[in-house]
N, C-alpha and C positions, 0 to 999 in steps of 0.2 A: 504494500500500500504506500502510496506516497502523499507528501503533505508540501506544500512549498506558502511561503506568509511571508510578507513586504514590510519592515517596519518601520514608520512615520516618526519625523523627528520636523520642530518649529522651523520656521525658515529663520526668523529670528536669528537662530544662533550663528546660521551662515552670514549674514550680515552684519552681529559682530565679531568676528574671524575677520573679517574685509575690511572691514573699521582698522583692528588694533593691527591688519597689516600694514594700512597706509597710515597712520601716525606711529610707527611704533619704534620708536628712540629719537634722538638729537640727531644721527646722522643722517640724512635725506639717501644716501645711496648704498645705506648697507644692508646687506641681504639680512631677512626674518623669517624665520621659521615658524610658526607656531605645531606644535602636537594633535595629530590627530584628535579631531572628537569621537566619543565614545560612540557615537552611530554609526561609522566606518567612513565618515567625513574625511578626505588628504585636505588640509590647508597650509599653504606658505604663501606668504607673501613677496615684494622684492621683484615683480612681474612673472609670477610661479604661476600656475594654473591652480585657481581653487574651487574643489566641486563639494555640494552636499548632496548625497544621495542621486546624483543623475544631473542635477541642475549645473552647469559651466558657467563657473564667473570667472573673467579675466583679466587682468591690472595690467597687467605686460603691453605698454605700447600708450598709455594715457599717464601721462604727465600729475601727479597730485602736490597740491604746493597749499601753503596756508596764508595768500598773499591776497586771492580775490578771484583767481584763476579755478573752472570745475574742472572735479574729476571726475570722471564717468565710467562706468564699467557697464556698458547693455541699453545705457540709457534713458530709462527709465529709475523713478525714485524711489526708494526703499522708506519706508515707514513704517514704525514700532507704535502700534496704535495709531494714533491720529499725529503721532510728533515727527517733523522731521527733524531725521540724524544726520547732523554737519560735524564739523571741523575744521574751527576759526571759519572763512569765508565759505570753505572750500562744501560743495554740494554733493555727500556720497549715493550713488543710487548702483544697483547691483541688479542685474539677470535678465531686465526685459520687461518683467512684471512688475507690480509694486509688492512687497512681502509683508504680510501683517500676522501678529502674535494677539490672540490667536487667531486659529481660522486653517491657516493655509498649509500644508505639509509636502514632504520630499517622501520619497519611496529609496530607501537604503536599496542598491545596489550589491553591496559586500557580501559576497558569498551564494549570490542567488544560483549561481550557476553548479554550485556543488551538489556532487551525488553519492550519498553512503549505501551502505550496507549490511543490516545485521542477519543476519544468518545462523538459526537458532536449529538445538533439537527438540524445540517445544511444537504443541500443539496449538488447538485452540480453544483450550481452555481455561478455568478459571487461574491457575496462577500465569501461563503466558498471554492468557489476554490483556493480562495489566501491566507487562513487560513491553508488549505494542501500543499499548495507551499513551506510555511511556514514551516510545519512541517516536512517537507522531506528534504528540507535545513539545517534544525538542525541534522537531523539524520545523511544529508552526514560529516556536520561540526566535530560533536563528535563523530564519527564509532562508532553509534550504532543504535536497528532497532526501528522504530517507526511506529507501524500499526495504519491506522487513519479509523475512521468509522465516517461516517454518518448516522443520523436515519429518515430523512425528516420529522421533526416536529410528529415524532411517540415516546411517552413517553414510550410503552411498548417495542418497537424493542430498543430503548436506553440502559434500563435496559436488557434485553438481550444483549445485547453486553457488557455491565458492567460485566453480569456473568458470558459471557465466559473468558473473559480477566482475573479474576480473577483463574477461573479454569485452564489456560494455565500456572498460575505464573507470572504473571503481576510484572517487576518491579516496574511500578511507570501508576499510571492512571489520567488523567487529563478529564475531563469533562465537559460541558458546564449544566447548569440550566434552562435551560427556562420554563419548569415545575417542581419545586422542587416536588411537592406533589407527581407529576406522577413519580420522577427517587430517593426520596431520600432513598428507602427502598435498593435499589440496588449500591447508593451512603455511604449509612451507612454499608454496608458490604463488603464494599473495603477498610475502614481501620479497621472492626473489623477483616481481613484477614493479617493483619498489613502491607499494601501495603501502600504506600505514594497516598496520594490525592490531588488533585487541583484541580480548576474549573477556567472556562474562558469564554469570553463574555457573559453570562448569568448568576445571581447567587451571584450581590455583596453582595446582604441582607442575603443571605443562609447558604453561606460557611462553617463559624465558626461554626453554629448548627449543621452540619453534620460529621465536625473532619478537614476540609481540610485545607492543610497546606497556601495558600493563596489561593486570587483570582486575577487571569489577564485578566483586561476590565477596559470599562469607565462607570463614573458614569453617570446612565443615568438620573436622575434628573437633575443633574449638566446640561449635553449636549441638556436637553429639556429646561431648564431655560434662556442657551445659544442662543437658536432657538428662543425664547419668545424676549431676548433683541431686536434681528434682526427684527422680524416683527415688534416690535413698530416701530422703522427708517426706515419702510416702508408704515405707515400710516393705516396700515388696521384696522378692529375692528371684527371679526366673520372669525377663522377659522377653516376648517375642518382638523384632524387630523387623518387618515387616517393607519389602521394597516393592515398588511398583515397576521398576525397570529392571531388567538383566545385566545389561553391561553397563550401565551408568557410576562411572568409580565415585561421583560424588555424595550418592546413597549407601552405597558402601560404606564410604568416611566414616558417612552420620552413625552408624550403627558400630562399626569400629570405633569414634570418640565416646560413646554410648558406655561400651565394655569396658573402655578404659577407667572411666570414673564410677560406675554404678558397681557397686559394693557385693552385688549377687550375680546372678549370669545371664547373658544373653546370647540370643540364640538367631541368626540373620538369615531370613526366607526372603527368596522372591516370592512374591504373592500374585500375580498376574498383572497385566496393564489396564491402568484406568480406562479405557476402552469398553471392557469389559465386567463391569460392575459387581453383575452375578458370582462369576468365576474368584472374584477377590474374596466375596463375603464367605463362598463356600471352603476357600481355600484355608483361610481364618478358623474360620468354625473347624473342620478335617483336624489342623492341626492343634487348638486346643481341646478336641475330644480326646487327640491322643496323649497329649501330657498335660497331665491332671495338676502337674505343676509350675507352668505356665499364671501365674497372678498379675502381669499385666501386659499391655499391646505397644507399642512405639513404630505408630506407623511414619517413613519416611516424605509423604506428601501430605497434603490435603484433603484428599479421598478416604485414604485407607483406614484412618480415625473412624470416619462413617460407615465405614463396611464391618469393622471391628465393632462396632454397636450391637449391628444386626446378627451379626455372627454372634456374639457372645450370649444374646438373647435364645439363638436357636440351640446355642451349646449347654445352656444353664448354667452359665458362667457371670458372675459379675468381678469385674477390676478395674482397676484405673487404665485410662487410654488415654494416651499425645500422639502429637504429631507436628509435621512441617508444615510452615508454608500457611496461607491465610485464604480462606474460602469464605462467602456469605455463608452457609451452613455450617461450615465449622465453627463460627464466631457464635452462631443460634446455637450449638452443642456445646460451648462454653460456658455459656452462659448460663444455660439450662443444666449445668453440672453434670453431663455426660461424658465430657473431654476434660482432662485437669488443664491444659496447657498445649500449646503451641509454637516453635520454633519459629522465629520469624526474620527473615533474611533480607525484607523489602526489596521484591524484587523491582520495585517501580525506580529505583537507584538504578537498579542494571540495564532497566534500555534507555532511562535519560540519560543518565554520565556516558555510556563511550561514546553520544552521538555530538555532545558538548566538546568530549577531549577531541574530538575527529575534527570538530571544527573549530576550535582554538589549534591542535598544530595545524591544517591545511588556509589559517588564514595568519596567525599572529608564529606559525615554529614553535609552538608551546608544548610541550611534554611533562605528564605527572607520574606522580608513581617513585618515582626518581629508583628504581628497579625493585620496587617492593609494590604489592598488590595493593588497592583501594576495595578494604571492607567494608559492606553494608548491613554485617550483621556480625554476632546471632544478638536480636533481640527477642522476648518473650512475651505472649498474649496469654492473658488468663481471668480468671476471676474478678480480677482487680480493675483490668483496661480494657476487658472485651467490648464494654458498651460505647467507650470515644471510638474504637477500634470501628466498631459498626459504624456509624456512618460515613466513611471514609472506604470503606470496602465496596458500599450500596454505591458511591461517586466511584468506583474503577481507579483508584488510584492507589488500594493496602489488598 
């Protein structure tokens, strides 16, 4: 999907730019510079060309003096409300038009022409849709386009989309890793195309092997270790950790940081892909009929919490169940004291920032990270903030 958005800045300000070039010091013939404005405005003075947003005003070639003699730039008068702006005798007007504050705006130019590309293994649901909310909000923020793709957990259609992005001219490509093995040959040929690369919620361990300039996500050891403290201060000893994906090493993590810290044992099942809703609950259920000593569920997404409900009701089983990741239903099962808690990663960080870092280095050379990844989590939803939590999920942006 793409988004492209123009953003308006007073004309005002272009005029005085134009002002403090033509008075600006004692010496009449020395070059001045002034610092761009923050709307992607170039001004210098000194007969430099100065534009805001598309509009060309020119000083170079008109004489400006404070004796009685005009200066002109377009020939037309510039006025700031209803006052005209002089200097000593001298009559400055700028562009052609008259420019008034307010009222009248420029269209930023800066960056319209840029094209990114995130390229994900998410779906379309409820935690990647808030990841392309994400991304389409950046694009409106800095007018410029951002095509986002999904590959539904398919390592070879990823890489297919790495390659066309590439062939199209890919400004800047950002990525997610949940299979390095499977995307990194397609991952390593988007900076040998010398395109900027990043990677985001999958892929903290991988990044730097493959060239990219950082990564944005949480660490999921950290956020499983996290999960680990909570179950102790809920007394259990034997949980099932529960994945919805097969080779996703970032799920893995979570249930790996889990064992680390959680004082009793755990036990890491794929459980079927959210696709398939059925198949997860019964999977759940299967395996706590078999061990009787399974006392609580730690499912890895946002799903598998819900399915571990149903499942536990068919089992005659009651325990404590978590989970990742931030669902409208899951927030309703928080609340309602079905769910103790929720890992929370924001993934709404992860499609805004790399589409920001893409467009600060391909406009200002700006690079972050400075070779260490930019964490957006683990934070935690529970009992306590489910309810601010709620309506910020119902707006598509938690």
């Amino acid at each position: 999907m793409t988004t492209k958005l123009g953003r308006t800045v007073g004309a005002a300000a272009a005029l005085t730019l134009v002002l403090a070039a033509c008075t600006g010091g004692d010496d009449d013939n020395a070059d001045t510079t002034s610092a761009p404005a923050t709307s992607g405005a170039a001004t210098t003075g000194g007969g430099a060309e100065t534009t805001a947003g598309g509009s060309e005003a020119t000083t170079g070639g008109s004489e400006a003096t404070t004796g009685g003699s005009e200066a002109t730039t377009g020939g037309s008068e510039a006025t700031t409300g209803d006052t005209e702006a002089t200097t000593g005798d001298t009559e400055a007007t700028t562009g052609g038009s008259e420019a008034t504050t307010p009222g009248d705006t420029v269209e930023v130019v800066q960056g319209e022409d840029l094209v990114f590309h995130v390229i994900t293994h998410g779906d379309d649901g409820v935690f990647w849709s808030v990841v392309q909310t994400a991304t389409e909000a950046a694009a409106a923020d800095y007018g410029v386009t951002v095509n986002y793709i999904g590959s539904n957990n398919d390592a070879e259609a990823q890489s297919q989309a790495i390659e066309a992005a590439i062939a199209e001219g890919s400004d800047g490509i950002a990525i997610s890793l949940a299979d390095p093995e499977g995307v990194s040959a397609a991952a390593q040929a988007v900076v040998e195309a010398g395109i900027p690369l990043y990677t985001l919620n999958s892929g903290l361990n991988n990044w730097q092997d493959l060239g990219a300039i950082t990564h944005v996500g949480q660490d999921e050891i950290v956020a499983g270790q996290g999960a680990g403290e909570r179950f102790n201060e809920l007394g259990v000893t034997k949980i099932l950790c529960g994945r919805q994906e097969q080779t996703n090493v970032a799920l893995e993590e979570r249930c790996e940081g889990l064992a680390e810290t959680f004082e009793g044992e755990v036990v890491s099942e794929f459980i079927g892909l959210d696709a398939d809703p059925t198949e997860q609950e019964n999977q759940i259920a299967a395996l706590l009929q078999a061990d009787p000593a399974i006392d609580a569920f730690m499912g890895t997404g946002p799903n598998l919490p819900l399915r571990a409900i149903a499942a536990a009701q068919s089992a005659g089983r009651e325990l404590p169940i978590a989970g990742f990741d931030i669902s409208p239903d899951l927030i309703t099962a928080i609340n309602e004291g079905t769910v103790q808690f929720t890992v929370d990663q924001q993934q709404y960080l992860q499609g805004y920032l790399p589409v920001v870092l893409m467009y600060l280095q391909a406009t200002n050379l700006n690079t972050a990270g400075g070779g260490l990844p930019i964490l957006t989590g683990p934070g935690f939803v529970d009992a306590e903030n489910a309810e601010g939590v709620a309506a910020l999920v119902d707006a598509g942006t938690r």
